[in-house]
Structures are given as structure tokens and as C-alpha cells.
N, C-alpha and C positions, 0 to 999 in steps of 0.2 A: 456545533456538532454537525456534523456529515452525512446526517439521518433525513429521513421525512420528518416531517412535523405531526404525523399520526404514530409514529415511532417514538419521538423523543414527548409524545405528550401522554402516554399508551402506562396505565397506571397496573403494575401485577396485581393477582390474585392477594387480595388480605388474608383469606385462608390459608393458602400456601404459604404464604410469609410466617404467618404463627405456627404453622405447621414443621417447617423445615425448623426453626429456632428450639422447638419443643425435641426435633429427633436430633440437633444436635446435643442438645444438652443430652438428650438418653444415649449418644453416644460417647459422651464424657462420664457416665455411671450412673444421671440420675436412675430413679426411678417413678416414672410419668404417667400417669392415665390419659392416654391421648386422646381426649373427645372432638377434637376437630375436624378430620378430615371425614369429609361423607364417601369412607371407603371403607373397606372388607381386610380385616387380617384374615389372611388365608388360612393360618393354623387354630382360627375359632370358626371360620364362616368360609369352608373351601365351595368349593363353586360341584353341583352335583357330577357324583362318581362315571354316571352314564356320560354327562357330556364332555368333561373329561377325554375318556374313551373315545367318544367322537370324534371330536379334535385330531386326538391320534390316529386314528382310523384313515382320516379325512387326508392326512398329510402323506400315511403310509401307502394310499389309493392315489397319490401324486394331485391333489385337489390344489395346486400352486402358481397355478397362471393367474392373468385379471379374472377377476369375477365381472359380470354385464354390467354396465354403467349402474342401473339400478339396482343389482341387484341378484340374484339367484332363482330363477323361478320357482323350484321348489319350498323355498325360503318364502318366499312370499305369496303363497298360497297357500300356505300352512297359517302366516301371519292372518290374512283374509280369513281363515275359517276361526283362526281365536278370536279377533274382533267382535265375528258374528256371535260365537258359541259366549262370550263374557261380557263383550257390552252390547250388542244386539247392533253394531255397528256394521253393514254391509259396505264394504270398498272391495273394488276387484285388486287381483295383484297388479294391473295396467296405474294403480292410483296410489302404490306403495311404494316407497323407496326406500332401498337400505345401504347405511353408512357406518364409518368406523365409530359409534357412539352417538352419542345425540346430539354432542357438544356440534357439528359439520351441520347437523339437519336447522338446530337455533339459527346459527350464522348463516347457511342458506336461506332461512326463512328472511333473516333479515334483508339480505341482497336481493332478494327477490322480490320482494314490497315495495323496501325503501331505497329511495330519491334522498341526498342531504337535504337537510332541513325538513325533511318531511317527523310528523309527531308520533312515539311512541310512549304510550301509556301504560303504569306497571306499577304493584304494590310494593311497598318500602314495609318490611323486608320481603326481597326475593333477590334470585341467585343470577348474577349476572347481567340482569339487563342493561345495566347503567353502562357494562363493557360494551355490548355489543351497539347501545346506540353510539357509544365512543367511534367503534371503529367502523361505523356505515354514517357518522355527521348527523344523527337524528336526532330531534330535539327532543329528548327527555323530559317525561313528567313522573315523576317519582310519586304516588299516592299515599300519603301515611295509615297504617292500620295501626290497631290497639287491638289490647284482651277481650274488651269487649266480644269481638266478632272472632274470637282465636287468632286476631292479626292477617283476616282472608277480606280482602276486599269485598264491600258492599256496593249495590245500585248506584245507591243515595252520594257515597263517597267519589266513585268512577265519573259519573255521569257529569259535572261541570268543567271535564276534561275531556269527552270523549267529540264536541263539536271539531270536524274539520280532524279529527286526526285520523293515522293510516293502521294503526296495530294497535290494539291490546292483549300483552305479555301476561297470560295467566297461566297458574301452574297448580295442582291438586291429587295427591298431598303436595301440601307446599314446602318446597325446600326454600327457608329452613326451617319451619316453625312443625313440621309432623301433624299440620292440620288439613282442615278438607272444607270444601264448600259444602251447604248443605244444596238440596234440590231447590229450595225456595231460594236463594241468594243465588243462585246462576242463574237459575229461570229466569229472575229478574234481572240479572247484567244479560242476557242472551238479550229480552225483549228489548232493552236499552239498544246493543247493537243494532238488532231491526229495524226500529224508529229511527235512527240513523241512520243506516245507509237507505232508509223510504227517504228520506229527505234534502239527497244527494241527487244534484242533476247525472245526465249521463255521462257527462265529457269528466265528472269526479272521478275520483280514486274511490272505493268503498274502503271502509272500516273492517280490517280483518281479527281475527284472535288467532294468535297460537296459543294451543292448550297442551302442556306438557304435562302427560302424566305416565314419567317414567316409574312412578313409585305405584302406579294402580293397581298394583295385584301386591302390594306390600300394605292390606290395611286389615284396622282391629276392631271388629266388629261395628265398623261404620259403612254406609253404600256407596263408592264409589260414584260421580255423575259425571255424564260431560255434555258441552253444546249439544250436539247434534241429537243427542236420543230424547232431550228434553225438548228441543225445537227443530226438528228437522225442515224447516225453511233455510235455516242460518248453513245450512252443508255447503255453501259454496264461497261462504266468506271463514272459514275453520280450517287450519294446519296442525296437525297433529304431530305432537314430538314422544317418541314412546321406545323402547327397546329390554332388551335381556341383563344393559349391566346391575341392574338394583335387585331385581325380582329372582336374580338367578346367582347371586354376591360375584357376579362375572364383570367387576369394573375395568379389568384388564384383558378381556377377551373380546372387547371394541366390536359388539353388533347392536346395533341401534336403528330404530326402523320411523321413517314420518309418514303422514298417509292422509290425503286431503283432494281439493281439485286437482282433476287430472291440467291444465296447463300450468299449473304455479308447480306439481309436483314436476311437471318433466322440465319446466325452468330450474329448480331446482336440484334434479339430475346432472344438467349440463353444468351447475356451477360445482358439485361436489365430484362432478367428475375432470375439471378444469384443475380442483384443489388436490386433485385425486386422494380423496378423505372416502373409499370404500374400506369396506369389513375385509379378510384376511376372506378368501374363499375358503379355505376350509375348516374356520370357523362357521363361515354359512351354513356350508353342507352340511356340519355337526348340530346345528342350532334347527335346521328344519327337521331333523331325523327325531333329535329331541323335543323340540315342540309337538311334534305331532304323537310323542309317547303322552296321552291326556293324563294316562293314571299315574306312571312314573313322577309328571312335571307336578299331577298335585300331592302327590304324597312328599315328597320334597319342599311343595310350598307347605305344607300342615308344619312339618317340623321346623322349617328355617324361620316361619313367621313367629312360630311358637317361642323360639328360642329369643327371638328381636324385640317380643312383647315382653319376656320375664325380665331383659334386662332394663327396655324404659320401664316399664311397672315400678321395678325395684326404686331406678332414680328419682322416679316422681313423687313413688310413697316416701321413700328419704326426705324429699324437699320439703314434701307435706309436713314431716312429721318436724324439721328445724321449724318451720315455721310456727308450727301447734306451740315452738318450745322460745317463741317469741323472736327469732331471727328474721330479720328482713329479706325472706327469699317470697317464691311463692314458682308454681310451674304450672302449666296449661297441660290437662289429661292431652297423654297421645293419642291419636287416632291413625297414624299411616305413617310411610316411612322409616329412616332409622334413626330419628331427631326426635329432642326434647327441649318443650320453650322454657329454658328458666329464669327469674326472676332472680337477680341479686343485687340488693340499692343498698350498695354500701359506698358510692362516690361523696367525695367530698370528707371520707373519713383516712383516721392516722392510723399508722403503719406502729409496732412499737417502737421502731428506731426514729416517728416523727414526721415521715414521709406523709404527705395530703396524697391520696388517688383522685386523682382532678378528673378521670373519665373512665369509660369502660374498661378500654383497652388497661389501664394504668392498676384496674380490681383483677384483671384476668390476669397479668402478670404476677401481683400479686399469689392469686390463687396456686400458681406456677410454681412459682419458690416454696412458698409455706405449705400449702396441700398437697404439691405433686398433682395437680389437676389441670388439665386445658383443655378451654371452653373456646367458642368463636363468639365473640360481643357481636349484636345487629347493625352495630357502625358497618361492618364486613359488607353488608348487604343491602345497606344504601340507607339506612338511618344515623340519627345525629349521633354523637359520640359520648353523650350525658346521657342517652336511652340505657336505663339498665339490666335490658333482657342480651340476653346469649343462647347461642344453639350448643345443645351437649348432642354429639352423634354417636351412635355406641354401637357402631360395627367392627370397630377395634380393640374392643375392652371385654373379659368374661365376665359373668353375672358376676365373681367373686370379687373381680378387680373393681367393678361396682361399688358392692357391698363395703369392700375394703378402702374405696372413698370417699365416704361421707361421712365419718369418724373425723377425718380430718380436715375436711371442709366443715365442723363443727367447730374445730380448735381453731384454724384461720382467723374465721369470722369472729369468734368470741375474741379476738387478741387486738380487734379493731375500735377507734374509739373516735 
């Protein structure tokens, strides 16, 4: 082939893969409860009516030239004062940069660390990393979690991988498990970091973290933490990955903001503006106008959260309640995000036509056909393919279409033997 060799070795999204297969079928007639994609049906979860308007505004006021390499100023000054006002996080707008999404500021991050062969460290499951050490040559250490810990990486677990390497890839809530670290489990990977780069002559590379927490203002009665407010030593080795598409069901309206040291963020700048991966200006424009409405943006988050917690609630208590009634599932309470970890260990069993499901993927397709259900297995996300947990994402789906699947995810499972 007539490709690079990071091209022709360059593996797509497993999500998208079961995703697209799931809409073609609903474009053949079925009818599918799409849990896979961590995206927004517009017509259950439209993105607020003010910023909306914005938008229009913004285009109508001719807001269509580039926007500043970083950014918008008033965009990012607004961002600086949410920081402060919600996680007590002080960055000037000079240490902010904003991008079409967050997906530009990851990949920046990683180009802007790593050297091939240099070590990125990250918990299995989490979203993506395994791609982006792919396409910057970094040598991957995938960390396995469990239930235990809600599947959030521990101290004890990070720490016989973190000698000599350059990033730890963390993320809270975690996509895609809809869990959270608590303050004592970061504290203690923060202090980890420390002790690390203390140990580090000068001509080293330090030990950085990116901490994406796009989903931070999407949680359910648990506190939010990040590096820096717990250890503010550690503020000069921290990249922050954060923005509007979760918090605001705006996955399509591509403004996404990172915010860290001021020279990794203006290296940064120069690569995302090399990619030219900025936000649509007057999407910006529209985004500072509405950030900066306090009471508008939380009366909006009271109802959209509201709305995101009745539908995991519902699937969990569902799962709960198969399980009560002896089926092999089991699910991890939500805490953040728009995910649910579910438990389904039914590999290794038969189909009534005889068929063995030999791995995850092979019980979700199942689920597919017989339920009308699709789930994403954690193989997706960089665990083995006999792990029997899946992500359900329920930004697509109404409480009722919910409701109206687990009836049949009852029938499935009982038909297996």
C-alpha cells in the first residue's frame, strides 16, 4: 500500500464501528436503543435555547473570520472566571486555550510532551489513549482497573509504571465508566507524581498529567476534584482538557477549552493552529455571552442533569433489580457523566440456535439482534475482550426507551444457556 505506515497501521474508533453498524441496521427498520455513542440526540437533549440564539446572533453580527490562534478573548476570560467561581482554579486567559473540541487539545497535548518512544501511562478502561500513543510512537502502558475502585485508577496500581515516564493520561468522570476519583485517590496519585519528578535530575523530562474533565459540571451528587486544588505544587506539571460539548449536550458545536502552563499551552497553540483545529468564531462569541449568563447556564444545568440522572438511575435500578432476580449482570452506581458501567457475564454461553459467544463483543451483538439494545464492551477501550463490563451511554435514548429496554434485555438473557 502507498500509505505511511502510521496510516496503514492506524486502527478506527471500535465505537464508531458499532455505532455505524447499529444506525445501519435502524436504517433497514430495526428498532435499536442506541447506547453507544457518548453523544446527544438533539430531539431529547437540544443544546440550550439562549445559546442557540447566540450562535445566530453571532453569524448574523458577521462573527466569520479566524478567530486568534488561542482563541477569543472574551471567551476566555469568562472561562478564567468559571474556573475560579467552580473549581477555585486561578489561570489568566494568557494560560487558556480554545479549540474545535477537546479531541485537538488531547492530541496537542500529546505532541507537545512526547518524543517516540517516550512512556504514556493510563487506566484500561479509558477513552482513547491507546490511539493517541499510536499516532505520536509512545510507548503505552495500559493499567488495568476493576470494581473495586469503580475501575478509577489507584496510587498503589499507577505507581510501578510511573519511573521514567513522561504523561499520566487521567480523566474524571471517566469516560467510560461515569465514575470519579475520590479526593483521597488523587491526592495520593498527585503525591506519587511529586516524588517523581523530586527524583528527576534536571536535564529529565518531568512527569506530566493531563486531566480531562470534560464531564465536570455533569455530576450526581459526588465533588468533583482535580490536581491542582488538592496540591498546588503539582500546577506546573498539569494540562487540562475541558470544554462546553458534554455540559452543554453541544457535541456539535465544537468549543472546547485546555488550560495549564503558560509554555506547553502556547506550544500548544502553535500546533492547533498549524492543524487549524479552532472553534467556529462565532460559536466563541456565543459561548462567552452564555457562559457568562451564571444563572441562565445553571438553571439549564439543574434541568439537563436532572434529566441524565432519571435515565442512568432507571438503568441501574433495572440492572439491580435482574440481578436481585438471579441473572448475571450487576452495574456500578453512577456518579458523573452520561455512562453506565454494566456488568454482563454471559460469554462462553449458547445462543438458542447453538451459537457459543466466545467474547464480549459476540454477547453485545447478541444483545443487538434479540434485545434491540447496543452497548460498547471495554474491549473498545483498551481491555481484554473476555472482560464482561460495557458502557451504556444514554444521551440518545428517552427515560421511556429506557424503561422499554430492559423487558427485553430480561428475555435475551433468559433464552441463553
Amino acid at each position: 500500500m502507498n500509505v505511511s505506515v502510521l496510516a496503514s497501521s492506524l486502527i478506527g474508533s471500535e465505537i464508531i464501528k458499532i455505532g455505524n453498524e447499529v444506525n445501519e441496521m435502524k436504517r433497514n427498520g430495526a428498532q435499536i436503543a442506541n447506547l453507544t455513542i457518548g453523544d446527544f440526540d438533539p430531539s431529547i437533549f437540544p443544546i440550550p435555547e439562549e445559546l442557540k440564539d447566540g450562535i445566530v446572533s453571532a453569524y448574523n453580527d458577521h462573527q466569520t473570520n479566524y478567530p486568534p490562534a488561542d482563541g477569543v478573548l472574551p471567551l476566555r476570560e469568562t472561562i478564567s472566571e468559571i474556573l475560579k467561581e467552580r473549581f477555585g482554579l486561578e489561570y489568566s486567559a494568557s494560560e487558556i486555550l480554545v479549540s474545535g473540541g477537546s479531541r485537538p487539545l488531547i492530541y496537542a497535548t500529546y505532541l507537545a510532551l512526547i518524543d517516540p518512544g517516550d512512556t504514556v501511562v493510563f487506566p484500561a478502561p479509558s477513552w482513547n489513549n491507546n490511539h493517541y500513543c499510536h499516532l505520536t510512537s509512545a510507548r503505552a502502558i495500559a493499567v488495568e482497573t476493576d470494581e473495586t475502585n469503580n475501575f478509577m485508577p489507584t496510587a498503589a496500581q499507577l505507581k510501578p509504571h510511573l519511573k521514567g515516564a513522561t504523561l499520566l493520561a487521567l480523566c474524571s468522570p471517566l469516560n467510560p465508566t461515569g465514575t470519579m476519583f475520590t479526593r483521597d485517590q488523587l491526592t495520593e496519585i498527585c503525591d506519587l507524581v511529586i516524588e517523581e519528578n523530586h527524583s528527576r535530575g534536571i536535564n529529565e523530562k518531568p512527569l506530566y498529567i493531563m486531566y480531562d474533565q470534560i464531564y465536570s459540571l455533569l455530576t450526581f451528587g459526588v465533588d468533583h476534584v482535580n490536581p491542582v486544588s488538592l496540591r498546588p505544587e503539582i500546577r506546573d506539571y498539569v494540562i487540562f482538557v475541558d470544554g462546553s460539548s458534554k455540559c452543554l449536550a453541544a457535541t456539535g458545536v465544537r468549543v472546547g477549552w485546555g488550560f495549564g502552563p503558560t509554555d506547553i499551552i502556547n506550544r500548544m497553540k502553535a500546533l492547533v493552529g498549524h492543524m487549524g483545529a479552532w472553534a467556529p468564531k462565532a460559536e466563541q462569541v456565543a459561548m462567552a455571552h452564555y457562559f457568562g449568563k451564571r444563572d441562565v447556564l445553571d438553571s439549564f444545568l439543574d434541568l439537563f442533569k436532572s434529566k441524565i440522572q432519571d435515565s442512568l438511575n432507571a438503568l441501574y435500578q433495572g440492572f439491580l433489580a435482574l440481578k436481585a432476580e438471579g441473572f448475571q449482570v450487576d452495574a456500578v452506581q453512577p456518579m458523573g457523566a452520561i455512562y453506565l458501567t454494566i456488568k454482563i457475564d454471559y460469554i462462553g454461553k449458547s445462543t438458542p440456535d447453538g451459537e457459543v459467544l466466545k467474547d464480549s463483543a459476540a454477547v453485545n451483538f447478541y444483545l443487538i439482534k434479540e434485545a434491540k439494545v447496543a452497548l460498547v464492551p471495554f474491549s473498545a477501550f483498551g481491555n481484554d475482550d473476555t472482560m464482561p463490563w460495557y458502557r451504556a451511554s444514554v444521551g440518545a435514548c428517552t427515560l421511556q426507551d429506557i424503561k422499554d429496554m430492559l423487558p427485553r434485555i430480561k428475555v435475551a438473557l433468559d433464552q441463553l444457556k
